[in-house]
C-alpha positions in Angstrom: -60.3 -4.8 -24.1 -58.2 -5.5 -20.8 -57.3 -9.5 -20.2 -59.5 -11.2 -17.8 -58.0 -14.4 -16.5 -61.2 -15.3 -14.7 -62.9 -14.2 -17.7 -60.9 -17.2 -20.0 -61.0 -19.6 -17.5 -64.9 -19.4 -17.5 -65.1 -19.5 -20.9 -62.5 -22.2 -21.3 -63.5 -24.5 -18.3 -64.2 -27.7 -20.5 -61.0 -27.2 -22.4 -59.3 -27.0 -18.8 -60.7 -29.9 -17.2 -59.6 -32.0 -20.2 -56.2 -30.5 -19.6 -56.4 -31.1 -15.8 -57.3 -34.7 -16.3 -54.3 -35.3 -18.9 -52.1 -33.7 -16.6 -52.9 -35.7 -13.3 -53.2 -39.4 -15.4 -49.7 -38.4 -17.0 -48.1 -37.5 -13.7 -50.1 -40.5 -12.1 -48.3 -43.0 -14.7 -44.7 -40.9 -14.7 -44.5 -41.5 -11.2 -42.5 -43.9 -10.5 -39.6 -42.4 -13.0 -39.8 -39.5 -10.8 -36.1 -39.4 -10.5 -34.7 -39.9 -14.2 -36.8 -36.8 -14.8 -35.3 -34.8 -12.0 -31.8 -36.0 -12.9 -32.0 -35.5 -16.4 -32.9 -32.2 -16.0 -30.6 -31.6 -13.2 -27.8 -33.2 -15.9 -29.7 -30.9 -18.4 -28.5 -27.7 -16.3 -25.1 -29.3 -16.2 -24.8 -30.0 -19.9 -25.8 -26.7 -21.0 -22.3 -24.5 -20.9 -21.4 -27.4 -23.5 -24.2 -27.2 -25.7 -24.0 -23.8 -26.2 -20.6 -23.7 -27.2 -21.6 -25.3 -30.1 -23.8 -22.0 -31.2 -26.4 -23.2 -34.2 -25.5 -26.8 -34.0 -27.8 -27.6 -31.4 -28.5 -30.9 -31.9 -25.1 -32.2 -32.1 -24.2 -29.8 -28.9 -27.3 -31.5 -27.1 -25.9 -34.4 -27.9 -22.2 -34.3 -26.8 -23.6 -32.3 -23.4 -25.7 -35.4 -22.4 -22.6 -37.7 -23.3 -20.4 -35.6 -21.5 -22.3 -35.2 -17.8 -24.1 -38.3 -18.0 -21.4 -41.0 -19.1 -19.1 -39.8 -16.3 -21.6 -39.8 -13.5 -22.9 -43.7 -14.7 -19.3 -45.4 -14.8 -18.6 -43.6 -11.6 -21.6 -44.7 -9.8 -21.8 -48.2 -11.4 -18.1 -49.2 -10.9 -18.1 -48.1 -7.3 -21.8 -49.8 -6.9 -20.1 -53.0 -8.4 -17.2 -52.9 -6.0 -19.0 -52.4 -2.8 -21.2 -55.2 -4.0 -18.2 -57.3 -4.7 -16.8 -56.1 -1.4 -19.9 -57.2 0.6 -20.0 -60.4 -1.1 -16.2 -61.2 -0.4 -16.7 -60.5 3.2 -20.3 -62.9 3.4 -17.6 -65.5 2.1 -15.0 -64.6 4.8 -16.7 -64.3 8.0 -14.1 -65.5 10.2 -11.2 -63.7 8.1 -13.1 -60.5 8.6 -13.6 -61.2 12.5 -9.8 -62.2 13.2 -8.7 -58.8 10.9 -11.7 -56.4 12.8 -10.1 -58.5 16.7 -6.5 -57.8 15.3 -7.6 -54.1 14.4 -9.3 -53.0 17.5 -5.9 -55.0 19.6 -3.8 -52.3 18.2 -6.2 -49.6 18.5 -6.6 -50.5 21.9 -3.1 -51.9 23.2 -2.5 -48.9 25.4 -6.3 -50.2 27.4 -5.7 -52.7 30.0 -6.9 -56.2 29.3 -10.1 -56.3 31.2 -11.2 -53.3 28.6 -9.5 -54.4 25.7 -11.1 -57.8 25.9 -14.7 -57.1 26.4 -14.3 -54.4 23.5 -12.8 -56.8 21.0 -15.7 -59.2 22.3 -18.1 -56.7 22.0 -17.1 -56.2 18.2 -17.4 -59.6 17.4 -20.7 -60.1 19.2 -21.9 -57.0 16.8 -20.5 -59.0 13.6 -22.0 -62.1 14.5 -25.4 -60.2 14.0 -24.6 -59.0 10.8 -25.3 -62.2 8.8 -29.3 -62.5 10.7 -29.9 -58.7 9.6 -28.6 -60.0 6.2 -31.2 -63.0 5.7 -33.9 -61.1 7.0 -34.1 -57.6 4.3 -36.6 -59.2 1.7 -33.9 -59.7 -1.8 -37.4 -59.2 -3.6 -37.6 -55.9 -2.6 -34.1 -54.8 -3.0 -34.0 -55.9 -6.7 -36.9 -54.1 -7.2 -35.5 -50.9 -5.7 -32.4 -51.5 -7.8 -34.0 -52.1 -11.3 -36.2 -48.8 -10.6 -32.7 -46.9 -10.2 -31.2 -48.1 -12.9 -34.1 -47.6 -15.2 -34.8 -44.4 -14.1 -30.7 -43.5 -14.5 -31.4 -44.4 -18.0 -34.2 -42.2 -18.5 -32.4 -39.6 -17.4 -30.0 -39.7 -20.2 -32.8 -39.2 -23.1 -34.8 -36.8 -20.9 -31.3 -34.4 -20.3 -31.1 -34.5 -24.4 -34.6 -33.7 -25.3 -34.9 -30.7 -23.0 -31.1 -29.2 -24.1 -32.7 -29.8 -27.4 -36.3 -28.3 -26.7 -36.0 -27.3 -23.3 -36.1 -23.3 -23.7 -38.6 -23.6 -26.9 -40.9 -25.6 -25.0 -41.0 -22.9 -22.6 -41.0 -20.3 -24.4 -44.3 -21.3 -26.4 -46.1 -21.8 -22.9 -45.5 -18.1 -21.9 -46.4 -17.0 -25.6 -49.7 -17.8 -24.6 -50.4 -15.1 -21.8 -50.7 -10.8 -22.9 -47.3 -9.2 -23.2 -47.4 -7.7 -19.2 -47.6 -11.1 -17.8 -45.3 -12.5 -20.5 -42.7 -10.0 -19.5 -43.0 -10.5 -16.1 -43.1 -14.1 -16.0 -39.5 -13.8 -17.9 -38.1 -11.8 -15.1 -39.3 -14.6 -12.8 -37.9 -17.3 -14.9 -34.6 -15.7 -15.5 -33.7 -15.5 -12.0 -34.9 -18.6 -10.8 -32.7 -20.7 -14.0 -30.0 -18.5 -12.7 -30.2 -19.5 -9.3 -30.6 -23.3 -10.2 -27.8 -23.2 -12.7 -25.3 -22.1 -10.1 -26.5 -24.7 -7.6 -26.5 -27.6 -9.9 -23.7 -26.9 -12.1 -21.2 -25.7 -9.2 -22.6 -28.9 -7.4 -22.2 -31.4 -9.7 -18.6 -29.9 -11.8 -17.0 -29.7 -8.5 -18.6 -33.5 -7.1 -16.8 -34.2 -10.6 -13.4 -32.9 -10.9 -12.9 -34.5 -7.0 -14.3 -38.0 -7.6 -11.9 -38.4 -10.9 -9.2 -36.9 -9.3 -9.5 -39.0 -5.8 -10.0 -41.9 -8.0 -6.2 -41.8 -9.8 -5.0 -40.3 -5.9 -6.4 -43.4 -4.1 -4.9 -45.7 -7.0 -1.6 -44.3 -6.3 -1.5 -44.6 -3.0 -2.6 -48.7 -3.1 -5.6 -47.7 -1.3 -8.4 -50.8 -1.7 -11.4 -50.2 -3.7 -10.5 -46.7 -5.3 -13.3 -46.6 -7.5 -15.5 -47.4 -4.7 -14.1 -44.7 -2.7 -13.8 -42.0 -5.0 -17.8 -43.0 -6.0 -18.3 -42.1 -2.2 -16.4 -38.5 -2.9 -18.8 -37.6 -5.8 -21.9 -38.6 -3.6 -20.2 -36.5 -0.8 -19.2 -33.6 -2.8 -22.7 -33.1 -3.9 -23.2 -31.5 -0.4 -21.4 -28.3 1.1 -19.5 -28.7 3.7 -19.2 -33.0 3.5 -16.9 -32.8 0.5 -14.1 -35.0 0.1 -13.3 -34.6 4.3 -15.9 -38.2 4.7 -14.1 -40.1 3.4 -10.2 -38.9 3.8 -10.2 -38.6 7.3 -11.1 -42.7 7.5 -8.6 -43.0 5.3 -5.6 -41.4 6.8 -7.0 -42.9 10.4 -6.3 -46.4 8.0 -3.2 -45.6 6.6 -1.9 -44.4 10.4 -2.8 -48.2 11.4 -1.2 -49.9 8.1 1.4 -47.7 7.2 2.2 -45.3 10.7 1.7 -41.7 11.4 4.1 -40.3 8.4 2.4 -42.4 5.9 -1.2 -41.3 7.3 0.1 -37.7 7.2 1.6 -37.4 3.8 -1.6 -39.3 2.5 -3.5 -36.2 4.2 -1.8 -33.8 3.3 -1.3 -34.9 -0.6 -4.9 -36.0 -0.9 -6.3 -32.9 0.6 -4.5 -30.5 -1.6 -4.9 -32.3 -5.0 -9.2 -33.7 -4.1 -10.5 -31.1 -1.5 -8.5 -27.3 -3.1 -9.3 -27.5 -6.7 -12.7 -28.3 -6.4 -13.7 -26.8 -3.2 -11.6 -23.4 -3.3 -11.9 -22.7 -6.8 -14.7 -24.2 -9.0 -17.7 -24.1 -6.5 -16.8 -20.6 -5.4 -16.4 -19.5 -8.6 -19.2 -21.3 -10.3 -22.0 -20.4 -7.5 -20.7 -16.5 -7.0 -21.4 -15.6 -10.2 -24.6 -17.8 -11.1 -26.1 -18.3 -8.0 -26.9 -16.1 -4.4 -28.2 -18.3 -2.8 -27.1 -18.9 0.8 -25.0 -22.2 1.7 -27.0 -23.3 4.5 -30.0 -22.9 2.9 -28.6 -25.4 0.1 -27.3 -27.8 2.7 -30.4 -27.8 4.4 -32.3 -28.2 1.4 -30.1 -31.3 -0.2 -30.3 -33.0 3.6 -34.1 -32.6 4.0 -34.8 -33.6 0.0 -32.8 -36.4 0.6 -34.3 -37.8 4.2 -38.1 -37.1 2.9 -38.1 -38.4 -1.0 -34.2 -40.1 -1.7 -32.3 -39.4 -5.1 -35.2 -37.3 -6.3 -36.0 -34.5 -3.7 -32.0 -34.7 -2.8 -31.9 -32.5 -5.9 -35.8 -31.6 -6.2 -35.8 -29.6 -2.4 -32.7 -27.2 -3.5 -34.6 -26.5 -7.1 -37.7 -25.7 -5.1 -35.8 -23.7 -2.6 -34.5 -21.8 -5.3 -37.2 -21.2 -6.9 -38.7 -19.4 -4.1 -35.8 -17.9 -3.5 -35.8 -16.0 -6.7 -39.2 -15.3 -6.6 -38.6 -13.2 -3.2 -35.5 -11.7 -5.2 -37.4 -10.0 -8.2 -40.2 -9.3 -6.1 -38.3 -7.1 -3.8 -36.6 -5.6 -6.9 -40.0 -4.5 -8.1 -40.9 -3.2 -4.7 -37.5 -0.9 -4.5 -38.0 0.0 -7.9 -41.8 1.3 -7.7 -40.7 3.1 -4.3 -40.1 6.1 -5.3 -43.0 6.3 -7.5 -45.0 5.9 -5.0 -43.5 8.7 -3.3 -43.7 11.0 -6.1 -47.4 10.4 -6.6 -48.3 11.1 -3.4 
């Protein structure tokens, strides 16, 4: 007897109420840890070239993955969260330091401006300082540690959900498409195939590269006595997780610092050294190489998808809008296949 879907569902509709129901109070309660599921199974995709290179011992390869991706990424974000916060709370302590250094600053930018200009700008500047500490007072602390202690917490739970679904991940799935006749089955694995293949090269390419560049600006910006490397190269990663940003955000301020500190061969040389050890190896090499042969999907499409995830739902749809993107994006891919395939059988039966 040929499957009926509307069939099963009929005869089934109690059993998929209750299953409805569970679904929407689960999701309902979950929400708020919306983005330590999305990141660990964004970390998941990451971790999984390492897991699998440790063949049958999966659990220990599941293991070392989520340690491997997930440890990096924390003491990277943390330490550079920590230093802008120490940063921002030197500079509440030093108000007039920081006014007489920003006045002293825009003077040499300025020096070739005549004095009427260079005057109201500096004035100007401080003016715009001096409103700084009201803005301060006013954003409700309540609110911010709130905000905070939900990131972190969710960071966490990104760390056991990345495990469990290296560990589970593909069994889980694989028993959920068990369940539907062998057609379906098959071609539900086409779909799936794709759309993992897809989402690997996005997130893997995305995050090795964001990576490689943060740890490598990190030792370049502590060689070259820039202030806050960690800080910095924490701003590289977050960067590097979009095409096209990269490393560029944050070493052309740089050099336009060192050119003010240090003079134009000193900003140069920075430039030039920074740019060739950060910005080639991860941005010429392991992102090409990575998303060419995992992923075809187009570059503005994932830049439009990380900016738009990231302006509508923050940390989660940053890497929730490219995975749906994707997903359609693979489902156009096999479909087409299908269609070209069955082409010329069409032709031949008529």
């Amino acid at each position: 007897m040929d499957y009926d879907p509307g069939r099963w569902c009929r005869g089934h509709k109690g059993i998929l109420i209750l299953a409805l129901a569970a679904f929407f109070m689960t999701a309902y309660y979950a929400f708020p840890f919306l983005d330590g599921i999305i990141l660990g199974s964004v970390f998941a995709y990451v971790g999984r070239p390492i897991r699998d290179r440790f063949g049958k011992r999966k659990g220990l390869g599941s293991l070392v993955a989520a340690i491997c991706v997930v440890v990096p990424v924390f003491l990277m974000l943390g330490l550079g969260t920590l230093e802008v916060a120490g940063q921002i709370a030197a500079l509440a302590k030093n108000q007039e330091a920081v006014r007489y250094w920003l006045g002293y600053l825009m003077q040499q930018m300025a020096s070739e401006l005549p004095t009427w200009a260079r005057e109201s700008l500096v004035a100007g500047l401080e003016n715009a300082f001096g409103l700084i500490p009201p803005l301060a007072a006013s954003i409700p602390i309540l609110q911010i540690g709130r905000v905070a202690s939900l990131g972190i917490i969710n960071f966490l739970i990104s760390f056991p959900i990345c495990y469990f679904i290296l560990l589970d991940g593909e069994a889980f799935v694989g028993s959920m498409i068990s369940l539907l006749p062998d057609e379906e089955m098959r071609m539900l694995n086409r779909y799936i195939h794709r759309v993992d293949r897809i989402l690997s090269g996005i997130f893997i390419g995305t995050v090795y590269t964001s990576i490689v560049g943060s740890l490598i600006a990190a030792a370049v910006f502590y060689l070259f006595g820039i202030p806050r490397p960690i800080a910095l190269a924490s701003i590289v990663f977050i960067a590097g997780m979009v095409p096209i940003l990269t490393s560029w955000v944050v070493l052309v301020p740089l050099a336009i610092y060192r050119y003010f500190t240090m003079g134009l061969e000193g900003a140069v040389i920075f430039f030039a050294i920074a740019s060739i050890l950060i910005y080639l190896p991860s941005e010429l090499f392991i992102r090409p190489y990575i998303v060419s042969t995992r992923s075809s999907l187009h570059p503005l499409l994932v830049l439009l998808s990380f900016f738009g995830g990231a302006l509508v739902a923050g940390i989660g749809g940053f890497f929730l809008a490219p995975s749906i993107v994707g997903a359609i994006v693979g489902i156009y891919q096999v479909r087409r296949e299908e269609m070209a395939s069955s082409g010329p059988e069409n032709q031949a039966l008529e």
